[in-house]
C-alpha positions in Angstrom: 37.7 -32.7 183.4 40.9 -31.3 182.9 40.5 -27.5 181.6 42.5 -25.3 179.0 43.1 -22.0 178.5 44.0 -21.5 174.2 45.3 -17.6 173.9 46.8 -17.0 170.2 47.6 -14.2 168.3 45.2 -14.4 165.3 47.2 -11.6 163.4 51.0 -13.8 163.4 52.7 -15.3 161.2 50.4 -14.1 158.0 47.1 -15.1 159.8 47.9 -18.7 159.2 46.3 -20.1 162.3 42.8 -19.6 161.2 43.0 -22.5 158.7 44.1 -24.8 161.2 42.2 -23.5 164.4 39.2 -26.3 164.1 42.0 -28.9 163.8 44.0 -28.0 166.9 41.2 -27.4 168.9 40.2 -30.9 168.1 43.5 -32.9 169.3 43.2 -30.5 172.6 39.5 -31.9 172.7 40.0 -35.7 172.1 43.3 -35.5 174.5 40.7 -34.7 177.3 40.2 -31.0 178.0 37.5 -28.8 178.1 38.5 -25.2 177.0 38.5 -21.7 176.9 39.8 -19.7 173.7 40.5 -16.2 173.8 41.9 -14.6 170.3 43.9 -11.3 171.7 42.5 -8.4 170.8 45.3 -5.7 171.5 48.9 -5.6 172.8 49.1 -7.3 176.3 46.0 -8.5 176.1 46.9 -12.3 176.2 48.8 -11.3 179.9 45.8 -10.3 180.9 44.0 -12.7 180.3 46.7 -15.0 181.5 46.8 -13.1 184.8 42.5 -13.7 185.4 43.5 -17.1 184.7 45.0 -17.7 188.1 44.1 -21.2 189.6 41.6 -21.9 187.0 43.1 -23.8 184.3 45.6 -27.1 184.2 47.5 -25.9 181.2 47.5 -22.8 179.0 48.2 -22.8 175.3 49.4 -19.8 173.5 50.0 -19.5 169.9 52.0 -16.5 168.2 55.0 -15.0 168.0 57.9 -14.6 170.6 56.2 -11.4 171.8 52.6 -13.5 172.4 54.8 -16.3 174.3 56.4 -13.1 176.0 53.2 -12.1 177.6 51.8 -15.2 178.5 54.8 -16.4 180.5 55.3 -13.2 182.3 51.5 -13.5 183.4 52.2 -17.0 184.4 55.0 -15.4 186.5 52.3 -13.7 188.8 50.1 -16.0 189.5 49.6 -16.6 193.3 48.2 -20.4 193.2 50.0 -23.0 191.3 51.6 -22.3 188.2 50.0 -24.4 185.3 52.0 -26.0 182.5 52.4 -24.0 179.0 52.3 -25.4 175.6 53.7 -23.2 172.8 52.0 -23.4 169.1 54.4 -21.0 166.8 53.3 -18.7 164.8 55.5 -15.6 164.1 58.0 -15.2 161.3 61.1 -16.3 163.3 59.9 -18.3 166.8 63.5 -18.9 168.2 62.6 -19.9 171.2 60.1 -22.6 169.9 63.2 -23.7 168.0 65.3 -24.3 171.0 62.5 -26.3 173.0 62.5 -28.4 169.3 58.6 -28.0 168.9 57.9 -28.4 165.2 57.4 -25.9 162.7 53.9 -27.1 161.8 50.9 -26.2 163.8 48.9 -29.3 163.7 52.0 -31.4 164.8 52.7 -28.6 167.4 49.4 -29.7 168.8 49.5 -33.3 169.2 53.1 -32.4 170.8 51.3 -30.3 173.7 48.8 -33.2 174.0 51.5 -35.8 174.9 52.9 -32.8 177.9 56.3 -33.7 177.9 57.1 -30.7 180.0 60.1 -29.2 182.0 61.0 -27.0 184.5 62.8 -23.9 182.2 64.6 -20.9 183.3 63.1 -17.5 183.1 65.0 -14.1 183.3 63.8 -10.7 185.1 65.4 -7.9 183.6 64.3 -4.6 186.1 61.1 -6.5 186.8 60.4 -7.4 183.6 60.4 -10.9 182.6 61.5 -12.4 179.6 61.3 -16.0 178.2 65.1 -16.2 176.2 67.1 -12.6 175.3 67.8 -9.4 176.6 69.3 -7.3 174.1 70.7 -3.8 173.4 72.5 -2.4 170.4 72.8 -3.0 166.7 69.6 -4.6 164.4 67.5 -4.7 168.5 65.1 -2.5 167.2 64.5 -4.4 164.0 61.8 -6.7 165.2 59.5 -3.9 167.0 60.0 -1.3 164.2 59.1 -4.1 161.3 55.4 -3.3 160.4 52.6 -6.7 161.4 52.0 -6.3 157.4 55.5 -6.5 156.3 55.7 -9.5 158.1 53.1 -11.1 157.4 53.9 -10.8 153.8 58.0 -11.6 153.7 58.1 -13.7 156.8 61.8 -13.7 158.0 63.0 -11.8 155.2 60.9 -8.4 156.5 63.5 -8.7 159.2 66.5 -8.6 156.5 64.7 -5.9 154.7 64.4 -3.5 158.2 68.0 -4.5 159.5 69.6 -3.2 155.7 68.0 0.3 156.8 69.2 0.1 160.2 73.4 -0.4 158.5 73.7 3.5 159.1 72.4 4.1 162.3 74.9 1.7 164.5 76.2 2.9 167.1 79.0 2.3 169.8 78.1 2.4 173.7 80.1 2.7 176.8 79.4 0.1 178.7 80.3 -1.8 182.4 79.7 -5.0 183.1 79.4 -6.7 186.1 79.1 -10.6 186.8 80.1 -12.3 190.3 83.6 -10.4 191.0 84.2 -9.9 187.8 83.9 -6.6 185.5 84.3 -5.5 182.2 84.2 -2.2 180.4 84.4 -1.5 176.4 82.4 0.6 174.2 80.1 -2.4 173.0 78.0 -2.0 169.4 75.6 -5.0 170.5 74.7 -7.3 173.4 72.9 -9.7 174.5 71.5 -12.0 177.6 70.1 -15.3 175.7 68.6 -18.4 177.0 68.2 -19.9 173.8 70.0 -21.9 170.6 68.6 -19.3 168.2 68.6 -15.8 168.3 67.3 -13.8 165.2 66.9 -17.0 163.3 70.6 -17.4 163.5 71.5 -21.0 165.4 74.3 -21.4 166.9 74.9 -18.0 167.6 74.9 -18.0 171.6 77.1 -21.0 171.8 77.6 -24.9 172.1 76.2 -27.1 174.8 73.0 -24.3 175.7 70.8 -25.6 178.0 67.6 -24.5 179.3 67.0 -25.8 182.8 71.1 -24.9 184.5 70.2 -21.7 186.4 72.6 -19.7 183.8 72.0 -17.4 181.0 74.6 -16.8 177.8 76.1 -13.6 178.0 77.3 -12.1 174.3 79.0 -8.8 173.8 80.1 -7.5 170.5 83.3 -4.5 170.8 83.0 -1.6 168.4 84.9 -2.8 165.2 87.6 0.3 164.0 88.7 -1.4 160.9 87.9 -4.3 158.7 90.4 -6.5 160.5 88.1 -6.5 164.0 85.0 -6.6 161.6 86.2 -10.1 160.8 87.0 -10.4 163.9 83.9 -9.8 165.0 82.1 -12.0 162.5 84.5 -15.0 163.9 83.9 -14.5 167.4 79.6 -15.1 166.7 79.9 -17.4 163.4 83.1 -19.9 163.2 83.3 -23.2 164.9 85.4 -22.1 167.8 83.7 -18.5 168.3 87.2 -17.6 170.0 87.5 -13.6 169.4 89.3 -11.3 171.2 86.4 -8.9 169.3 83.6 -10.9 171.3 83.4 -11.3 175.1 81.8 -14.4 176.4 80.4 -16.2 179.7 77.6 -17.5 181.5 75.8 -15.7 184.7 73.1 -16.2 187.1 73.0 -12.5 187.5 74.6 -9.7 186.0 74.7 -5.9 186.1 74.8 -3.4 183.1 76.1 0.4 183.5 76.3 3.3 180.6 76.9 6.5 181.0 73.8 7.6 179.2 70.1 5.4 178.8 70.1 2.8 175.9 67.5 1.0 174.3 66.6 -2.6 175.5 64.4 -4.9 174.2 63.2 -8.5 175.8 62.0 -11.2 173.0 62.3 -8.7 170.4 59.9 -6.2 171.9 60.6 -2.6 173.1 61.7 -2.9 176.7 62.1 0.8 177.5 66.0 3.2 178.3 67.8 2.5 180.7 71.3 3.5 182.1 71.2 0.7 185.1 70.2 -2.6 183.8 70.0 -5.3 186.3 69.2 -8.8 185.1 68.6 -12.3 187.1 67.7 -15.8 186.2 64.7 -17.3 187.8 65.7 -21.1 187.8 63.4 -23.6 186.7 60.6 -21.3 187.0 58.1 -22.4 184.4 57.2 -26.0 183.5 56.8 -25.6 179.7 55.8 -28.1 176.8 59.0 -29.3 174.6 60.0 -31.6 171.6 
């Protein structure tokens, strides 16, 4: 019999999975699996559990928010003996990521998608030895998904977000910044960036670009200049929202690998959790590294 590991975060997304556990568990049943369920306790403790699970189980199932997904893929990452498939049952107040792999909103129908495994072979990035499933950001508002209370969001949803980004309006600040991709480098002093692997980021679509795909071996790169009147603010706003996201306010491309330097350590954070200062930020792509569950 084919076996299953079911890690979810029975805290995300206001709780919400607990109605609809029996159900789930039922489709994974009648689709021919015997399981294991683990409900994580702490933080990190669905990687761990992911990380016992080497070689024992055909396909693990996670169900959270990005930071749950987070922890399971990066302990998928480790593991020695074959790498089993991952099906993703969202459950946190934004789940970009579930967006751009067009699983359904819904749990239930998130279920009988994972039960049909129409997989792929997705891109993971390594940011200093730290994994991450689809951004690596510093700057502006990057500190609004770690810093937002469990109970705020659990109460507003995507709106505790709004709430914690309005406090963060004061606080933005400029950094000096080089940027390194191939033979190419940039410098600028740089309110926001980000490395993206995704269609949505904070809920916003579109905002990485057109024609995003998840399996080519490159990442979105996104770099926002320091605005000095309301004419680059526009600018700005332009470059990540209009059709043709052409702004001279905005630097583009698309890397394999690329290399951040500051003069002083900056915050970073990887799917919207903490991801510790650095000065020297190095960050790869791991192509087609995961065979994950899609829509």
């Amino acid at each position: 019999m084919k076996k299953l590991l079911f890690v979810y975060n029975p805290h995300s997304g206001k709780g919400l999975i607990k109605n609809k556990l029996c159900e789930i568990l039922d489709i994974f049943a009648k689709a021919g699996y015997e399981m294991t369920v683990c409900p994580t306790q702490h933080a990190m403790d669905g990687y761990d559990k992911v990380c016992e699970a080497d070689g024992r189980y055909d396909l693990i199932v996670c169900s959270g928010g990005d930071g749950t997904l987070n922890e399971v893929i990066s302990a998928v990452m480790t593991h020695c003996m074959a790498k089993p498939k991952i099906g993703y049952i969202p459950a946190g107040s934004t789940n970009d990521f579930a967006k751009s792999l067009g699983i359904p909103k819904d749990m239930v129908k998130a279920a009988k998608l994972i039960s049909n495994d129409n997989s792929f072979l997705c891109d993971i990035g390594v940011m200093n030895g730290r994994f991450f499933n689809y951004v690596a950001a510093f700057g502006a508002f990057t500190d609004v998904s770690y810093k937002t209370p469990q109970s705020m969001k659990n109460v507003l949803g995507h709106q505790a977000y709004i709430v914690e980004s309005l406090k963060s309006l004061s606080k933005i600040k400029a950094y000096n910044m080089k940027v390194t991709c191939n033979d190419i480098t940039i410098t600028g002093n740089y309110i926001y960036g980000m490395v993206a692997n995704s269609k949505s980021v904070g809920g916003m679509k579109g905002i990485t670009g057109k024609n995003i795909l998840l399996d080519d071996g490159l990442f979105e790169v996104i770099l926002v200049r320091e605005a000095k009147n309301p004419l680059e603010l526009q600018q700005i706003v332009a470059g990540l929202f209009s059709k043709n996201q052409d702004s001279p306010m905005v630097d583009r491309f698309k890397a394999s690998k690329v290399i951040f330097e500051s003069d002083k350590s900056i915050s970073w954070t990887l799917d919207g959790e903490y991801a510790d200062d650095h000065q020297l930020v190095e960050i790869d792509v791991c192509p087609k590294a995961i065979k994950i569950i899609k829509g």
